[in-house]
C-alpha positions as a Markdown table, in Angstrom:
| # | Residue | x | y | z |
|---|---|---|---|---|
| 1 | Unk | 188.7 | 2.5 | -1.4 |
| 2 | Unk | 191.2 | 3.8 | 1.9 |
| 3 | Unk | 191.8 | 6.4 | -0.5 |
| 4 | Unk | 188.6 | 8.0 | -1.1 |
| 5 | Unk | 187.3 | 7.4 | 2.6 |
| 6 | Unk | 190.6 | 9.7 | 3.6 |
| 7 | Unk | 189.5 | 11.9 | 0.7 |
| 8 | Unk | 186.0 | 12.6 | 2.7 |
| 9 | Unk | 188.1 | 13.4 | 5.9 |
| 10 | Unk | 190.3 | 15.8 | 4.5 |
| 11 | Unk | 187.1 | 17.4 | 3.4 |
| 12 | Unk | 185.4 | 17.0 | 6.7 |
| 13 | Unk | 188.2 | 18.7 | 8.1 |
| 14 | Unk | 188.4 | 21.9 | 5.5 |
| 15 | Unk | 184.6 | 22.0 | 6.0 |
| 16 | Unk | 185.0 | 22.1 | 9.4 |
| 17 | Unk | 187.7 | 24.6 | 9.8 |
| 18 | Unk | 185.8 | 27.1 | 7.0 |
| 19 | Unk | 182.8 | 27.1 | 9.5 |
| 20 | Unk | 184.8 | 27.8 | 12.3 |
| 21 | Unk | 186.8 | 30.5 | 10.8 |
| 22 | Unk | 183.4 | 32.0 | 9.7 |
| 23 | Unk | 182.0 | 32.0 | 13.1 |
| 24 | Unk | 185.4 | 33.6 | 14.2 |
| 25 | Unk | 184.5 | 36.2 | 11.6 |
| 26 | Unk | 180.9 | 37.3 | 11.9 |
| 27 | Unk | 179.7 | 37.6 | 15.2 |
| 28 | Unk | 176.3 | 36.6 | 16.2 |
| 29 | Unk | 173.6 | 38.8 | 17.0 |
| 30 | Unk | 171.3 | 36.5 | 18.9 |
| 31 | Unk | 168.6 | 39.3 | 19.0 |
| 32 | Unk | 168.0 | 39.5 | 15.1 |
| 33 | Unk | 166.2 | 36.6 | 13.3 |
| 34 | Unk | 166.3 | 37.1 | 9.9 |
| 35 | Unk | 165.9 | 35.0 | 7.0 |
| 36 | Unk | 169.7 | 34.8 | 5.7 |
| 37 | Unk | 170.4 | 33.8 | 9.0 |
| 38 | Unk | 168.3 | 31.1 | 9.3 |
| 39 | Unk | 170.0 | 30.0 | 5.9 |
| 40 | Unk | 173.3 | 29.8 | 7.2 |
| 41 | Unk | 172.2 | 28.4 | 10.0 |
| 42 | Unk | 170.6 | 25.2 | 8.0 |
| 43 | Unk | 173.7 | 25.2 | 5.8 |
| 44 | Unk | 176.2 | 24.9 | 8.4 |
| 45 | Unk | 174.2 | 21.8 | 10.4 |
| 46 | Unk | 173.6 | 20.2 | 6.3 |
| 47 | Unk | 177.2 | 20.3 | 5.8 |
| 48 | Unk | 178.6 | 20.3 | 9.3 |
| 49 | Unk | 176.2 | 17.9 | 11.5 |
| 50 | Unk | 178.9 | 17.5 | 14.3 |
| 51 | Unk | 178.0 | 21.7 | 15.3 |
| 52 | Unk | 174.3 | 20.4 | 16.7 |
| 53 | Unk | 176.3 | 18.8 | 19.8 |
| 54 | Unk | 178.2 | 22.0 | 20.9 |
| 55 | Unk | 181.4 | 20.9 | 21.2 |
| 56 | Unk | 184.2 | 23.6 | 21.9 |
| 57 | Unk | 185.2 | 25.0 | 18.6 |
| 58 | Unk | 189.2 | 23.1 | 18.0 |
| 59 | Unk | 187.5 | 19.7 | 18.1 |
| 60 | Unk | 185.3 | 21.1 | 15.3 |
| 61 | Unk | 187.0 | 20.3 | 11.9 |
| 62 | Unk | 188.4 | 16.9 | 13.7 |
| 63 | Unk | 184.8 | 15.4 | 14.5 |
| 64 | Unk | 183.4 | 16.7 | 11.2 |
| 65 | Unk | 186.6 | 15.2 | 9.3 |
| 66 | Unk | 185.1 | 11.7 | 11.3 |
| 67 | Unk | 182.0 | 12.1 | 10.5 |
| 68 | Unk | 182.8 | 12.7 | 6.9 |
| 69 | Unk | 185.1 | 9.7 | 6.6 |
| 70 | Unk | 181.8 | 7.2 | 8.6 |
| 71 | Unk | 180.0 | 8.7 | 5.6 |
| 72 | Unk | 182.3 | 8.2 | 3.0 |
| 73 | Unk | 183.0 | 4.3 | 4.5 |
| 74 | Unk | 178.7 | 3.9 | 4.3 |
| 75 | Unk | 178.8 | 5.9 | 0.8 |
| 76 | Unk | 181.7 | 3.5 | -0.6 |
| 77 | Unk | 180.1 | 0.0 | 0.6 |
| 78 | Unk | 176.5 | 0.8 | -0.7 |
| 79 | Unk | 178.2 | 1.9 | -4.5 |
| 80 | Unk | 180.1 | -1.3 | -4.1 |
| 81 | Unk | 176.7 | -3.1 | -4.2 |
Protein backbone atom coordinates (compact mmCIF):
# COMPACT_ATOMS: atom_id res chain seq x y z
CA UNK A 1 0.00 0.00 0.00
CA UNK A 2 3.17 2.72 1.05
CA UNK A 3 4.22 1.71 -2.30
CA UNK A 4 1.50 2.70 -4.47
CA UNK A 5 0.63 5.86 -2.40
CA UNK A 6 4.57 6.95 -3.24
CA UNK A 7 3.76 5.71 -6.72
CA UNK A 8 0.92 8.65 -6.98
CA UNK A 9 3.54 11.16 -5.71
CA UNK A 10 6.09 10.47 -8.04
CA UNK A 11 3.40 11.15 -10.57
CA UNK A 12 2.14 14.19 -8.92
CA UNK A 13 5.43 15.43 -9.11
CA UNK A 14 6.19 14.62 -13.10
CA UNK A 15 2.67 16.04 -13.61
CA UNK A 16 3.55 18.92 -11.94
CA UNK A 17 6.90 19.60 -13.39
CA UNK A 18 5.36 18.84 -17.29
CA UNK A 19 2.91 21.73 -16.52
CA UNK A 20 5.35 23.98 -15.40
CA UNK A 21 7.82 23.38 -18.09
CA UNK A 22 4.89 23.96 -20.44
CA UNK A 23 4.04 27.23 -19.07
CA UNK A 24 7.80 28.04 -19.20
CA UNK A 25 7.39 27.13 -22.88
CA UNK A 26 4.30 28.88 -24.36
CA UNK A 27 3.64 32.10 -23.18
CA UNK A 28 0.28 33.40 -22.45
CA UNK A 29 -1.49 35.78 -24.43
CA UNK A 30 -4.06 36.95 -21.96
CA UNK A 31 -5.86 39.03 -24.72
CA UNK A 32 -6.86 35.89 -27.00
CA UNK A 33 -9.68 33.60 -25.74
CA UNK A 34 -9.92 30.79 -27.82
CA UNK A 35 -11.27 27.46 -27.52
CA UNK A 36 -7.95 25.30 -27.36
CA UNK A 37 -7.10 27.49 -24.74
CA UNK A 38 -9.80 27.10 -22.62
CA UNK A 39 -8.93 23.25 -23.09
CA UNK A 40 -5.72 23.46 -21.71
CA UNK A 41 -6.73 25.47 -19.27
CA UNK A 42 -9.48 22.74 -17.85
CA UNK A 43 -6.85 20.08 -18.43
CA UNK A 44 -4.15 21.59 -16.41
CA UNK A 45 -6.69 22.40 -13.21
CA UNK A 46 -8.25 18.35 -13.86
CA UNK A 47 -4.84 17.00 -13.57
CA UNK A 48 -3.08 19.67 -11.59
CA UNK A 49 -5.68 21.09 -8.86
CA UNK A 50 -2.84 22.57 -6.74
CA UNK A 51 -2.39 25.56 -9.98
CA UNK A 52 -6.07 27.11 -8.78
CA UNK A 53 -4.22 28.58 -5.53
CA UNK A 54 -1.35 30.51 -7.40
CA UNK A 55 1.45 29.39 -5.66
CA UNK A 56 4.95 30.44 -7.14
CA UNK A 57 5.81 28.01 -9.84
CA UNK A 58 9.01 25.68 -7.79
CA UNK A 59 6.44 24.69 -5.16
CA UNK A 60 4.36 23.38 -8.11
CA UNK A 61 5.33 19.70 -8.82
CA UNK A 62 5.87 19.41 -4.82
CA UNK A 63 2.21 20.33 -3.69
CA UNK A 64 0.77 18.46 -6.71
CA UNK A 65 3.07 15.35 -5.80
CA UNK A 66 0.91 15.84 -2.17
CA UNK A 67 -1.95 16.12 -3.41
CA UNK A 68 -1.50 13.15 -5.57
CA UNK A 69 -0.25 10.90 -2.78
CA UNK A 70 -3.81 12.40 -0.27
CA UNK A 71 -5.48 10.95 -3.37
CA UNK A 72 -3.82 7.89 -3.74
CA UNK A 73 -4.03 7.26 0.44
CA UNK A 74 -8.26 8.03 -0.14
CA UNK A 75 -8.07 5.87 -3.56
CA UNK A 76 -6.24 2.84 -1.66
CA UNK A 77 -8.57 2.77 1.63
CA UNK A 78 -11.95 2.96 -0.41
CA UNK A 79 -10.50 -0.25 -2.90
CA UNK A 80 -9.54 -1.86 0.31
CA UNK A 81 -13.37 -1.84 1.23
Amino acid sequence: MKRRIVWWAIIGFFVGCVWVGYAFATAPDYEQRSAANSVVQALAYATCPIIAAAPRFYWIPLANAATYAFLGLILQFVRKK
